[in-house]
C-alpha positions as CSV (number, residue, x, y, z in Angstrom):
1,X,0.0,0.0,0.0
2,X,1.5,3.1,-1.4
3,X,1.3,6.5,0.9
4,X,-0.6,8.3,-1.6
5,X,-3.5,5.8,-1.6
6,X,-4.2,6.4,2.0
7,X,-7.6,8.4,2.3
8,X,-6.9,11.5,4.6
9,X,-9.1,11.8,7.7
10,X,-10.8,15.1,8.7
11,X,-8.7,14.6,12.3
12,X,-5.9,11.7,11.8
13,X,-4.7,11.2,15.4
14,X,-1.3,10.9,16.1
15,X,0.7,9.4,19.5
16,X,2.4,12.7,21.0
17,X,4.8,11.2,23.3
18,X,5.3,14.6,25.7
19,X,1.7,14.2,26.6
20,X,1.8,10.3,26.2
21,X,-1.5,10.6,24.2
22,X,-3.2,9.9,21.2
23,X,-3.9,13.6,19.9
24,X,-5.7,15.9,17.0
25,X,-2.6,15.9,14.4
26,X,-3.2,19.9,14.0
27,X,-2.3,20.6,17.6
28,X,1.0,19.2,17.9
29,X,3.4,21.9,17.0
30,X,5.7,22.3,14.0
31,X,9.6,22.2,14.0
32,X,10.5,26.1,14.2
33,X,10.8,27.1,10.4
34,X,14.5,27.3,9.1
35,X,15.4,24.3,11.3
36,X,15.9,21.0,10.0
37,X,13.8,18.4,11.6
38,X,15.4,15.4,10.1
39,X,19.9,14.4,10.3
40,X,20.5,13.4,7.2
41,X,23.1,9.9,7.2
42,X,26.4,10.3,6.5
43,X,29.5,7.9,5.7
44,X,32.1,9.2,8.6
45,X,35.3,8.0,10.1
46,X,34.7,5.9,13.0
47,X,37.9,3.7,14.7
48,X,36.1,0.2,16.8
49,X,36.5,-3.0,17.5
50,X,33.3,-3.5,16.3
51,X,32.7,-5.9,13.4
52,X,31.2,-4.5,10.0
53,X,27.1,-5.0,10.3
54,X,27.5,-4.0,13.9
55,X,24.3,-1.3,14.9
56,X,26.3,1.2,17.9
57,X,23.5,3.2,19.0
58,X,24.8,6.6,21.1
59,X,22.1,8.1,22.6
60,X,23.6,11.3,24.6
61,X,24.6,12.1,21.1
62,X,21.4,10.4,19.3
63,X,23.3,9.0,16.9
64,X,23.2,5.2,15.5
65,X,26.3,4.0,13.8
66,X,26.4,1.2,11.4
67,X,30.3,0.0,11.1
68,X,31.5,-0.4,7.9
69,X,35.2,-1.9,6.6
70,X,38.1,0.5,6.9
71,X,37.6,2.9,9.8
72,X,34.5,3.8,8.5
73,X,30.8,3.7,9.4
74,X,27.4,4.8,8.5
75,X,26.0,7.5,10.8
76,X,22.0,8.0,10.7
77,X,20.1,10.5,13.5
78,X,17.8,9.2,16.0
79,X,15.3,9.5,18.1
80,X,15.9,7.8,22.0
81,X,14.3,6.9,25.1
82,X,13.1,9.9,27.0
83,X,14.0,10.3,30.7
84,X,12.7,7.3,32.9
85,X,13.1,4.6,29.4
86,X,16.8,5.0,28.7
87,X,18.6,1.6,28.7
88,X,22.2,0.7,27.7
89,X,23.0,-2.9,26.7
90,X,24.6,-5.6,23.9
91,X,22.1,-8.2,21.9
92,X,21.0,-9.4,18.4
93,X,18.9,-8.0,15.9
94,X,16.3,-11.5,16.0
95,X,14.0,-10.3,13.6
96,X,13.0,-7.6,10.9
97,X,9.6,-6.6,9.6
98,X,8.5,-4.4,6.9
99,X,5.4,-1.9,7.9
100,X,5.1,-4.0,11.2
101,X,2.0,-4.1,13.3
102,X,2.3,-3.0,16.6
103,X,1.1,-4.3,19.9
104,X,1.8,-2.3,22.5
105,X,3.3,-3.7,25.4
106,X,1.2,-4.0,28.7
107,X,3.4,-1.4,30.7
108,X,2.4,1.3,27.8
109,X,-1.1,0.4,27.9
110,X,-1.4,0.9,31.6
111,X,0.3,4.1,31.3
112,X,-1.5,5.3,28.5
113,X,-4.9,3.0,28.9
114,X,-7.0,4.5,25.7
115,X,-4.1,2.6,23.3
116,X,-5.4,0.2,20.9
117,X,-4.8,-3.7,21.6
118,X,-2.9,-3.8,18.3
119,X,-2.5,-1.4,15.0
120,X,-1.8,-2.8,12.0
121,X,1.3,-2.0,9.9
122,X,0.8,1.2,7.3
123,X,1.7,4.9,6.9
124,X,0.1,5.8,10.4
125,X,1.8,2.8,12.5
126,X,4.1,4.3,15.0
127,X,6.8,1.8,14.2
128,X,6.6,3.4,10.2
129,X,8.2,1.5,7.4
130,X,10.9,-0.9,9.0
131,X,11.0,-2.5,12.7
132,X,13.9,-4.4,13.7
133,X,13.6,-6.4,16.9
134,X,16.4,-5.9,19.3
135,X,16.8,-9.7,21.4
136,X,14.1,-10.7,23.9
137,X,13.7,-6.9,25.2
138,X,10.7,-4.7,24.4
139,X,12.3,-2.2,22.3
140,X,13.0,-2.1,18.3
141,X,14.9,0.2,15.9
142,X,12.0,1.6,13.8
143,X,10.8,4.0,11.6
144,X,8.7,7.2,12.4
145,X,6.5,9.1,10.3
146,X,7.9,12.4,12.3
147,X,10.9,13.4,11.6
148,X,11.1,16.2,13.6
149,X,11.3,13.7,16.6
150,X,14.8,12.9,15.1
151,X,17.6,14.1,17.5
152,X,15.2,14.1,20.7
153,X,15.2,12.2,23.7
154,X,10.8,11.1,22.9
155,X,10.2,7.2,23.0
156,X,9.8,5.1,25.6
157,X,13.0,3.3,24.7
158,X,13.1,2.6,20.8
159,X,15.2,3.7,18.6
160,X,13.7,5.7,15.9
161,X,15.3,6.7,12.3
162,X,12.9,8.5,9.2
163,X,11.1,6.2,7.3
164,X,13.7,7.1,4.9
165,X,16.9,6.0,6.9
166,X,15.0,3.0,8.9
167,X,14.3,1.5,5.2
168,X,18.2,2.0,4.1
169,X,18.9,0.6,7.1
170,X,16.8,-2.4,7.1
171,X,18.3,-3.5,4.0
172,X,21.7,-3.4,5.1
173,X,21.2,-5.0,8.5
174,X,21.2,-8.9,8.8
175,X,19.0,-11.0,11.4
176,X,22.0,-11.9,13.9
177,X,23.7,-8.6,13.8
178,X,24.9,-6.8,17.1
179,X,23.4,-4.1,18.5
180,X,25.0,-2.0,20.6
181,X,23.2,1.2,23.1
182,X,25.7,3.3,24.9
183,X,24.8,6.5,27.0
């Protein structure tokens, strides 16, 4: 299903994670004009021990590094856990999806109780165009709809890239892969 043949709604409601709530899209507000709500990816010099296909995810600087051969890695802008659902850790990637449904989890639900059970995949999913399951934990490296989330500290513990960059990604990133999150 193609964005475009999506009919619009008269009030398409939209999860606004500052107020943890399902809100009227028109009262969110807009990135300031002349900023850029979205880090665009970037090929940059990065010395690790890390093997190539390895995901480094750097929240203080909310930055996700895909290491590459030769000193070098791929650097994409992110979105991170807000304060209260940072988490720092080393697993796999155990499973990818392409415009995944979402269930959210039972600790969301209580938190925010008017959630739906499930929502399927599709332009208006708040996992967007690519999720990519991190081990047995709750949290995935997804996709967002919103870029102007992208370089602030909004989930409650995902990792969120564009729709643009999550789908680069995604085709890059093998089922097995490490995944690194670092303060």
């Amino acid at each position: 299903m193609s964005v475009a043949a999506v009919a619009p709604t008269a009030a398409r409601q939209v999860y606004d994670p500052e107020k943890a709530n399902w809100v009227d899209e028109s009262t969110l507000q807009l990135p300031q004009k002349g900023r850029s709500s979205a880090i665009k990816k970037e090929i940059v010099s990065y010395e690790t021990n890390y093997k190539p296909g390895t995901l480094v995810i750097e929240t203080d600087e909310r930055r996700l590094y895909l290491v590459l051969e030769d000193g070098k890695a791929l650097k994409y802008g992110i979105g991170v856990g807000r304060d209260g659902f940072t988490w720092t850790g080393t697993h796999r990637i155990t499973r990818k999806a392409e415009w995944p449904g979402w269930t959210p989890p039972a600790q969301m639900r209580k938190r925010v109780p008017d959630l739906p059970a499930y929502m399927p995949g599709g332009p208006n999913n708040p996992l967007g165009a690519r999720a990519m399951y991190i081990g047995s934990t709750l949290y995935r490296v997804h996709g967002t709809s919103d870029p102007s989330s992208i370089g602030q500290a909004v989930s409650s513990g995902c990792i969120r890239l564009t729709n643009e960059d999550v789908a680069d990604l995604y085709d890059r990133v093998q089922v097995g892969a490490t995944i690194v999150v670092n303060h």
